[in-house]
N, CA, C and O atoms as a GROMACS GRO file, in nm:
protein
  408
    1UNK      N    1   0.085  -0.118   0.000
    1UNK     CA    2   0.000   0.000   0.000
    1UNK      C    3   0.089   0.124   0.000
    1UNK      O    4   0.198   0.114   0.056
    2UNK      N    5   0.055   0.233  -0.054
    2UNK     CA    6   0.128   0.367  -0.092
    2UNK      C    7   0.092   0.443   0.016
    2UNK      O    8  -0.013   0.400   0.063
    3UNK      N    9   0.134   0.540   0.077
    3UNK     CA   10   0.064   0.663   0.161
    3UNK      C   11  -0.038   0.736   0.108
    3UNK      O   12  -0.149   0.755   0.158
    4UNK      N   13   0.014   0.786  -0.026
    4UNK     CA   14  -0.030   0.858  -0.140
    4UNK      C   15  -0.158   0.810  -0.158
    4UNK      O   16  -0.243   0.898  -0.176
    5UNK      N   17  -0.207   0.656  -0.159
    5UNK     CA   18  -0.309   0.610  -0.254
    5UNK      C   19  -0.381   0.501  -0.185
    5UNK      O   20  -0.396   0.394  -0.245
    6UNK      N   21  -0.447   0.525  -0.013
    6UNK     CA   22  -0.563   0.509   0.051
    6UNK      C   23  -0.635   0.331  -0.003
    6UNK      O   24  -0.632   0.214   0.037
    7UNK      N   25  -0.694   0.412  -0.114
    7UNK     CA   26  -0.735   0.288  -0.169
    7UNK      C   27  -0.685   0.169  -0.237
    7UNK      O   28  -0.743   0.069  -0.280
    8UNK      N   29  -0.517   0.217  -0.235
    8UNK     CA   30  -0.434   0.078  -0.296
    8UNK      C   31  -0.514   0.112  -0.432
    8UNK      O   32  -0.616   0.049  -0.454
    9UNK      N   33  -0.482   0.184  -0.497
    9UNK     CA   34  -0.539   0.179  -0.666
    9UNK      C   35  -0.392   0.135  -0.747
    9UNK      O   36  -0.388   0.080  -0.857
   10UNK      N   37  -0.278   0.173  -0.666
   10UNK     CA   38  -0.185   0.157  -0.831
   10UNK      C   39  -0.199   0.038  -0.827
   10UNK      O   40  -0.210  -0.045  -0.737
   11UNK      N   41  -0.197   0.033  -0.997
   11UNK     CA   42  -0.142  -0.148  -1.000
   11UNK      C   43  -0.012  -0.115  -1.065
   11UNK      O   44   0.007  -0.001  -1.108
   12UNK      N   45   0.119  -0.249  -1.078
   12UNK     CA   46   0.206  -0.197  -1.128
   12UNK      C   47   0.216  -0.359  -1.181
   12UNK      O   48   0.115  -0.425  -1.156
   13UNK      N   49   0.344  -0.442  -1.262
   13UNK     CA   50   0.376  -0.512  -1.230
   13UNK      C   51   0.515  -0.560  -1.208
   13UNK      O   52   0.626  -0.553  -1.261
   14UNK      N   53   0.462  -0.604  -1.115
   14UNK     CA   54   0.610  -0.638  -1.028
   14UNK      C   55   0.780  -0.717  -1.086
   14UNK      O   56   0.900  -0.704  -1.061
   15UNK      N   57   0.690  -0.799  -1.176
   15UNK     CA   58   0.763  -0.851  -1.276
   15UNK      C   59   0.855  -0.769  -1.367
   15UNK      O   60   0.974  -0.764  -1.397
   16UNK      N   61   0.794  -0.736  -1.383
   16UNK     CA   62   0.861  -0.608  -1.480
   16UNK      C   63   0.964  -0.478  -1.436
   16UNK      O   64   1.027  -0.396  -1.503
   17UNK      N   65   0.950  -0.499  -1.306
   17UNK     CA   66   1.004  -0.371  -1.213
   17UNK      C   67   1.216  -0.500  -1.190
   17UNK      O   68   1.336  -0.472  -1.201
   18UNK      N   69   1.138  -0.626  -1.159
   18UNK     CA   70   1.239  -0.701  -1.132
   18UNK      C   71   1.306  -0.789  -1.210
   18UNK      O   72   1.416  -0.835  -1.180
   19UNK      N   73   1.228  -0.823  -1.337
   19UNK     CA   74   1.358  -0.881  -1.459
   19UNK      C   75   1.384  -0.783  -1.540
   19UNK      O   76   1.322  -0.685  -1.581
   20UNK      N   77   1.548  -0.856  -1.564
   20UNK     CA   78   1.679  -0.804  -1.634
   20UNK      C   79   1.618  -0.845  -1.804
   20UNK      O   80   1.571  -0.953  -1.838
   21UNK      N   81   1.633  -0.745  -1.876
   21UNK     CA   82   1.652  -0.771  -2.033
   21UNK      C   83   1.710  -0.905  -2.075
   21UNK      O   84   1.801  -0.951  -2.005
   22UNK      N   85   1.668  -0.973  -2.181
   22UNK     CA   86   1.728  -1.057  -2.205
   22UNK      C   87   1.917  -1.055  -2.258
   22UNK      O   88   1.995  -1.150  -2.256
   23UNK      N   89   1.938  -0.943  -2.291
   23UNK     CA   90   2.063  -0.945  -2.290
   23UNK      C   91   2.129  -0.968  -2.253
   23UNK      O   92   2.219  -1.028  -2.310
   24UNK      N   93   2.130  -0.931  -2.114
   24UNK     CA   94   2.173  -0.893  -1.957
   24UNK      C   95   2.272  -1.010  -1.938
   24UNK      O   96   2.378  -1.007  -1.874
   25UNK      N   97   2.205  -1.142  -2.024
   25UNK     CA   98   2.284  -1.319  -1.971
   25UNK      C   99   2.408  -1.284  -2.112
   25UNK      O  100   2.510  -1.346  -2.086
   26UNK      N  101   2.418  -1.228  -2.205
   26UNK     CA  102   2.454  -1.244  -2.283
   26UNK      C  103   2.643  -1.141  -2.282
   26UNK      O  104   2.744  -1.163  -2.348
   27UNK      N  105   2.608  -1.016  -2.159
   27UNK     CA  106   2.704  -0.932  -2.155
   27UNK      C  107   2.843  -0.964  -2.080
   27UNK      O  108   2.854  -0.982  -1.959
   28UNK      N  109   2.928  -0.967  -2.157
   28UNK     CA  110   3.058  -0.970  -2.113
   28UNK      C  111   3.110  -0.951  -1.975
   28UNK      O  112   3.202  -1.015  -1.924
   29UNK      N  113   3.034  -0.841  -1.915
   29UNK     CA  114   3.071  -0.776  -1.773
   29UNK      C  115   3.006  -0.898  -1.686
   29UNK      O  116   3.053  -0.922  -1.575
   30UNK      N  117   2.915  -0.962  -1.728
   30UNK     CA  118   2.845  -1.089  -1.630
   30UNK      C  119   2.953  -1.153  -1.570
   30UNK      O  120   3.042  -1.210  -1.634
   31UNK      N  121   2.946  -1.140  -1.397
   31UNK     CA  122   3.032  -1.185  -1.348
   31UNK      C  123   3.114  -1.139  -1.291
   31UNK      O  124   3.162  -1.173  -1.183
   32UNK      N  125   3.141  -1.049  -1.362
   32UNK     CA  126   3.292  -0.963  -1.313
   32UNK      C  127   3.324  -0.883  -1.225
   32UNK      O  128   3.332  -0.760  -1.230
   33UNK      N  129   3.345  -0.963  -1.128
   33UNK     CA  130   3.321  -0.874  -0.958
   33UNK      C  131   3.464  -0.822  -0.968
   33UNK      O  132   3.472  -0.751  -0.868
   34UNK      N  133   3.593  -0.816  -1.037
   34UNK     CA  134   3.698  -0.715  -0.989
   34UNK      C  135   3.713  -0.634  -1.066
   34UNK      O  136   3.830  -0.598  -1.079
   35UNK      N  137   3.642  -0.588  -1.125
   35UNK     CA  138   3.598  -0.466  -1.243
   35UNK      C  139   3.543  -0.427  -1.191
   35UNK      O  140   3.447  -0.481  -1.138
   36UNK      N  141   3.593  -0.256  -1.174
   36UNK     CA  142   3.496  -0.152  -1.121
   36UNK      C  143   3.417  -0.077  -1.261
   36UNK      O  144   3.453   0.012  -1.338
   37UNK      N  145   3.320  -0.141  -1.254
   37UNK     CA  146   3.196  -0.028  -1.372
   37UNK      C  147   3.159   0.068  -1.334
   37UNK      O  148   3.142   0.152  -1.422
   38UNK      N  149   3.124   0.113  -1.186
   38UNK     CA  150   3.121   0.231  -1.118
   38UNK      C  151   3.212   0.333  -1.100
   38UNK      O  152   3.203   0.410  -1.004
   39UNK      N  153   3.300   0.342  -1.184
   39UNK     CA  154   3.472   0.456  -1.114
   39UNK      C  155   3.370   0.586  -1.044
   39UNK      O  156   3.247   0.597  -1.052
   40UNK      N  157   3.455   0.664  -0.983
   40UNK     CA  158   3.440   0.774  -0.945
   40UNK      C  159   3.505   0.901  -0.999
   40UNK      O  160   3.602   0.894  -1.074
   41UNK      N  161   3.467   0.985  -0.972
   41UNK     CA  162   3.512   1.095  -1.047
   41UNK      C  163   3.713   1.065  -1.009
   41UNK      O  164   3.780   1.079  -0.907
   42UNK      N  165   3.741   1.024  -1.133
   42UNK     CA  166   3.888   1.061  -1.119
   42UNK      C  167   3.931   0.960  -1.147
   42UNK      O  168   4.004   0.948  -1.245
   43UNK      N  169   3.895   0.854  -1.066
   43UNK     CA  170   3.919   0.700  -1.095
   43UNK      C  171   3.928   0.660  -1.270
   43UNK      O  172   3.852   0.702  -1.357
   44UNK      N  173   4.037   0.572  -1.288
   44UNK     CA  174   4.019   0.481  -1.440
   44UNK      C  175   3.938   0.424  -1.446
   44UNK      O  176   3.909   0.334  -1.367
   45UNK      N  177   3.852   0.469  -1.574
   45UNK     CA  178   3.784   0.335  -1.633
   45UNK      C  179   3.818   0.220  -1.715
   45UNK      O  180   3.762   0.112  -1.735
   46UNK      N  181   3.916   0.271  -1.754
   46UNK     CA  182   3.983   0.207  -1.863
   46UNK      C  183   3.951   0.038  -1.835
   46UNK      O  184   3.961  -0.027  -1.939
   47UNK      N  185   3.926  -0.017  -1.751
   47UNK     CA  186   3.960  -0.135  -1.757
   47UNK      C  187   3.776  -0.200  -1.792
   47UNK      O  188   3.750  -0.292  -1.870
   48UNK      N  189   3.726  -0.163  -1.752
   48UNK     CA  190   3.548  -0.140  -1.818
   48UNK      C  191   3.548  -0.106  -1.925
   48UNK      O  192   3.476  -0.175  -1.998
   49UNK      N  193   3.600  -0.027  -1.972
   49UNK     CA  194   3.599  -0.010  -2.104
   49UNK      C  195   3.614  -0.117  -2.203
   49UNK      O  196   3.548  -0.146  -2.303
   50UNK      N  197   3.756  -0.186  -2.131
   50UNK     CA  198   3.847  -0.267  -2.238
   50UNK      C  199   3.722  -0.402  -2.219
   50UNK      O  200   3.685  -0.464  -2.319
   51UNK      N  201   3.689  -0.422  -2.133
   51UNK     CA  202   3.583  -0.536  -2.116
   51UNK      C  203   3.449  -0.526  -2.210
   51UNK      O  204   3.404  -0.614  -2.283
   52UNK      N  205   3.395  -0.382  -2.186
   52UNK     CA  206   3.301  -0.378  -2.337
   52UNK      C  207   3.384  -0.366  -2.466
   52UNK      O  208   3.314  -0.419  -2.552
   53UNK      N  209   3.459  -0.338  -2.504
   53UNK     CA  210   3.528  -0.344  -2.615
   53UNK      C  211   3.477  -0.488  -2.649
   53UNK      O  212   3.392  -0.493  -2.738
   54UNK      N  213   3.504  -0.573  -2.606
   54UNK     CA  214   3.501  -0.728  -2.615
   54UNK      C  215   3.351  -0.804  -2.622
   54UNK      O  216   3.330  -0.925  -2.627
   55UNK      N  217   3.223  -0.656  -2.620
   55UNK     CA  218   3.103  -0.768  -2.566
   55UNK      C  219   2.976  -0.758  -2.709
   55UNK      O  220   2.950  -0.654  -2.771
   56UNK      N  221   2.933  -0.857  -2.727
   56UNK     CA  222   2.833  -0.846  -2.844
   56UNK      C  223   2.694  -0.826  -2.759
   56UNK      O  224   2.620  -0.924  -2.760
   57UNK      N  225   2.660  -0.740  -2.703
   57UNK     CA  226   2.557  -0.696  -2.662
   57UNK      C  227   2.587  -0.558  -2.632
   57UNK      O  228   2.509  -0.503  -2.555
   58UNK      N  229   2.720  -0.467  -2.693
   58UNK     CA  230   2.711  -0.354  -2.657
   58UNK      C  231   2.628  -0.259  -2.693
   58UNK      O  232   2.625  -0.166  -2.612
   59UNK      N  233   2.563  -0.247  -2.779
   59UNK     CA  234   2.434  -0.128  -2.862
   59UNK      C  235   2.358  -0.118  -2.780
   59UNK      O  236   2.325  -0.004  -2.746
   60UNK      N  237   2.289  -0.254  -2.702
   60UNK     CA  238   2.180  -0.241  -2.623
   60UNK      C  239   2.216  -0.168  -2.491
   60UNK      O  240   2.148  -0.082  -2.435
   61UNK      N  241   2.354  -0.224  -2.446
   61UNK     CA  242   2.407  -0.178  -2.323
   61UNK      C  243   2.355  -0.017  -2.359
   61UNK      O  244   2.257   0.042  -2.315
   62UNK      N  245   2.441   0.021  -2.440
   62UNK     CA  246   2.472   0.192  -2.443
   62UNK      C  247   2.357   0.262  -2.442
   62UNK      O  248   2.334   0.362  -2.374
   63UNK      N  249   2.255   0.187  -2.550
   63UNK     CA  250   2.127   0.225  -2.549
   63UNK      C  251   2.071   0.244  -2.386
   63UNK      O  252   2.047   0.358  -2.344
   64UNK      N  253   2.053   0.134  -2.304
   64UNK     CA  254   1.987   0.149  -2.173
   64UNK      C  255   2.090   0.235  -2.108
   64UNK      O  256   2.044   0.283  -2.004
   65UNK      N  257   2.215   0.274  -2.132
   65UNK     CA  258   2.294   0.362  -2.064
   65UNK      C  259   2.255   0.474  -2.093
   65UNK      O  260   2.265   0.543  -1.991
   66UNK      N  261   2.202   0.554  -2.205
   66UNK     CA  262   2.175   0.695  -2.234
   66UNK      C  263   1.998   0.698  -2.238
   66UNK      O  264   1.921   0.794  -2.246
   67UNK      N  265   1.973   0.558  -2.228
   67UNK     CA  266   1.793   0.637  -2.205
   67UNK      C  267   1.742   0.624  -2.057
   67UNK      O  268   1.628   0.635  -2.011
   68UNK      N  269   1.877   0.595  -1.991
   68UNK     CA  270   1.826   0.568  -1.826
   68UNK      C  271   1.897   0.653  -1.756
   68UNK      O  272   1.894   0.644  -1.633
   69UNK      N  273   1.975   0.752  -1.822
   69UNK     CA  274   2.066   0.768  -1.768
   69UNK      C  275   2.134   0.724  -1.656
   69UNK      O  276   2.133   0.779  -1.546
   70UNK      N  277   2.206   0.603  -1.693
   70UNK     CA  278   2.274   0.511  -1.625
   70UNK      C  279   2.415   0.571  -1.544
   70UNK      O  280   2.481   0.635  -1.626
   71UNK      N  281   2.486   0.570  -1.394
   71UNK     CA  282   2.601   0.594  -1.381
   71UNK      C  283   2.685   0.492  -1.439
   71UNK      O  284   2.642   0.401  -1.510
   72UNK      N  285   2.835   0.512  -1.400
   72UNK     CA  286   2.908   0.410  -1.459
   72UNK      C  287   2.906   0.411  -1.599
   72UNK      O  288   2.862   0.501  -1.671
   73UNK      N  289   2.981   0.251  -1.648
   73UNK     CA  290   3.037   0.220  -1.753
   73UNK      C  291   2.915   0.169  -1.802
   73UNK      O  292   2.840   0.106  -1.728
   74UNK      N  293   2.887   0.196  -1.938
   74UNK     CA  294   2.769   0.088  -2.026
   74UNK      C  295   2.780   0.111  -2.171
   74UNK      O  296   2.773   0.222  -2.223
   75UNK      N  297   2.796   0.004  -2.231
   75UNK     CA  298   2.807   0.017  -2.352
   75UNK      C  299   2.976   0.078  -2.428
   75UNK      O  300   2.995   0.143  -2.530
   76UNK      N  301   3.042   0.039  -2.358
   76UNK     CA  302   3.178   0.068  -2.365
   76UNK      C  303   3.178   0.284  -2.334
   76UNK      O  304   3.276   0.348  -2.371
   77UNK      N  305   3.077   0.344  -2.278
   77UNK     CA  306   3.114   0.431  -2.258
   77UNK      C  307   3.076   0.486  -2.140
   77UNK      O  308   2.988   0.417  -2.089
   78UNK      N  309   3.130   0.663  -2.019
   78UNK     CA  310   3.114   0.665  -1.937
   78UNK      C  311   3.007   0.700  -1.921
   78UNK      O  312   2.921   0.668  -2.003
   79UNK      N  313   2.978   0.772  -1.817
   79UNK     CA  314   2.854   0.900  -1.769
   79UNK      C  315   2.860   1.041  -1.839
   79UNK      O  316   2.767   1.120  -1.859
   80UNK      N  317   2.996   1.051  -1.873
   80UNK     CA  318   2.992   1.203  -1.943
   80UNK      C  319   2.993   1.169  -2.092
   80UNK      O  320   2.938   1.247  -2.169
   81UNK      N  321   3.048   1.067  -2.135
   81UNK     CA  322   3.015   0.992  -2.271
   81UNK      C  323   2.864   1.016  -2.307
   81UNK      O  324   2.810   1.086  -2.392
   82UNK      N  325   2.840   0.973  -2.258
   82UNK     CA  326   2.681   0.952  -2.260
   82UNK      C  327   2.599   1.050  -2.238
   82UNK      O  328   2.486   1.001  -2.237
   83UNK      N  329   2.594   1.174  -2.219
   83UNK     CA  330   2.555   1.315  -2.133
   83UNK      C  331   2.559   1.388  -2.294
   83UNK      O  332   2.455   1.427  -2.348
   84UNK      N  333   2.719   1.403  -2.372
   84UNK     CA  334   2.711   1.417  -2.466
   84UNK      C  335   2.636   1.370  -2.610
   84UNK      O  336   2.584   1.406  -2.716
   85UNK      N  337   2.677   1.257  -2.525
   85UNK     CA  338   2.561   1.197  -2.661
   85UNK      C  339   2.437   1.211  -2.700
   85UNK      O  340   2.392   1.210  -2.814
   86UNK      N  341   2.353   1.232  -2.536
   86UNK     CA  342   2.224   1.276  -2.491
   86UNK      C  343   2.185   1.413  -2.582
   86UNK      O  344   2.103   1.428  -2.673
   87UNK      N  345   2.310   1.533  -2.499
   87UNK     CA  346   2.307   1.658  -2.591
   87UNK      C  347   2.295   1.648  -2.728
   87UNK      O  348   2.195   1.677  -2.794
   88UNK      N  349   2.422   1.596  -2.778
   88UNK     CA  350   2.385   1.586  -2.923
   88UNK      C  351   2.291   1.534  -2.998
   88UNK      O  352   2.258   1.580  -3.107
   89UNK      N  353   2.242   1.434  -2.946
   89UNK     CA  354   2.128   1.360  -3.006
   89UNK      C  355   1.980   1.507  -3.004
   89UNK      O  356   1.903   1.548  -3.093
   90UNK      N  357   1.997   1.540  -2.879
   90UNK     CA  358   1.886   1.664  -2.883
   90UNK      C  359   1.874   1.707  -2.973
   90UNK      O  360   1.775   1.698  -3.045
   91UNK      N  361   1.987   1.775  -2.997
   91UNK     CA  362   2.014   1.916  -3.082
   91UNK      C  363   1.995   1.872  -3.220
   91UNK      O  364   1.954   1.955  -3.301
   92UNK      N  365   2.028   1.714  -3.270
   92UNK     CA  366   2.001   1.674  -3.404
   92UNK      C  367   1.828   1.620  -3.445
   92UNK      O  368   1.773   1.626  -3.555
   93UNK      N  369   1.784   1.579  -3.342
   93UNK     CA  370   1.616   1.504  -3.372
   93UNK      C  371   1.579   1.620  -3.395
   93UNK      O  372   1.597   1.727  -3.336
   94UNK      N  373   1.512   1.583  -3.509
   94UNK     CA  374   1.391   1.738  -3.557
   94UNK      C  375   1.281   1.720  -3.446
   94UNK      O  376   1.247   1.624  -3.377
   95UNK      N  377   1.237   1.855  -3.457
   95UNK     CA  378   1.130   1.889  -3.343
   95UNK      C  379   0.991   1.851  -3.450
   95UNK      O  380   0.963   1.903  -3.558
   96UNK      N  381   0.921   1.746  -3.380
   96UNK     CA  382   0.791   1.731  -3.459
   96UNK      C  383   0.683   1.837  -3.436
   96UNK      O  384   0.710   1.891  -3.329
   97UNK      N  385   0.584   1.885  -3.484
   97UNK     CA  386   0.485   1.936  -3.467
   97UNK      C  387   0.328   1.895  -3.552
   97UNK      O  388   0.343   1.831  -3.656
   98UNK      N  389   0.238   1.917  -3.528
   98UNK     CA  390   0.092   1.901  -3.573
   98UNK      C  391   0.138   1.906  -3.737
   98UNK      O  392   0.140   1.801  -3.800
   99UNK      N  393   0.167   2.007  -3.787
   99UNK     CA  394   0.170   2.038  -3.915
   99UNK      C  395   0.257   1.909  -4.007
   99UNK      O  396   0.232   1.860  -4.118
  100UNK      N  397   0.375   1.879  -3.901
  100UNK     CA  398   0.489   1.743  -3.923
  100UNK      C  399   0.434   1.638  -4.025
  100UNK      O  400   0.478   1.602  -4.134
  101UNK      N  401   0.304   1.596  -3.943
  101UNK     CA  402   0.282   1.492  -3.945
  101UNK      C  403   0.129   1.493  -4.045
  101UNK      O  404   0.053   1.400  -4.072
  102UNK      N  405   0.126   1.625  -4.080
  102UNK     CA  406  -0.045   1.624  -4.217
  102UNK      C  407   0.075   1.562  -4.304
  102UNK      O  408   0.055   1.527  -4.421
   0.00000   0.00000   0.00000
């Protein structure tokens, strides 16, 4: 039950909140507990990096890295990798409007 919502109205499903993409079994980083994917400001990534370099599921990675804005390493790139990419991608999608689409 929510505070917000008395009557218990949301529904959500739960399922969905708690499985991983099917990719997820498929990525290189699976496993890899002495790889830091998280660096901190300052810290190397380099070694995350070199690990996606190596993974055939990187598109999707990068993808869920810039539409979630993900911290860390994803998709062979960082947080500020990805920030840019965000920007640029802005600045290039045409702006649709009503008229766009007669």
């Amino acid at each position: 039950m929510f505070r917000d919502d008395p009557a218990n109205t949301y529904e959500f499903d739960l399922a969905s909140l708690t499985q991983r993409p099917a990719w997820h079994s498929q990525a290189a980083c699976r496993g890899m507990k002495n790889i830091n994917f998280y660096p901190v400001r300052g810290e190397n990534a380099a070694p995350a990096l070199a690990i996606c370099a190596t993974c055939t599921v990187q598109d999707e990675c990068l993808a869920q890295g810039v539409s979630n804005n993900e911290r860390g390493v994803w998709g062979g790139s960082t947080a500020r990798q990805r920030r840019q990419i965000r920007t640029t991608t802005a600045v290039i999608r045409p702006r649709l409007d009503a008229t766009t689409l007669l």
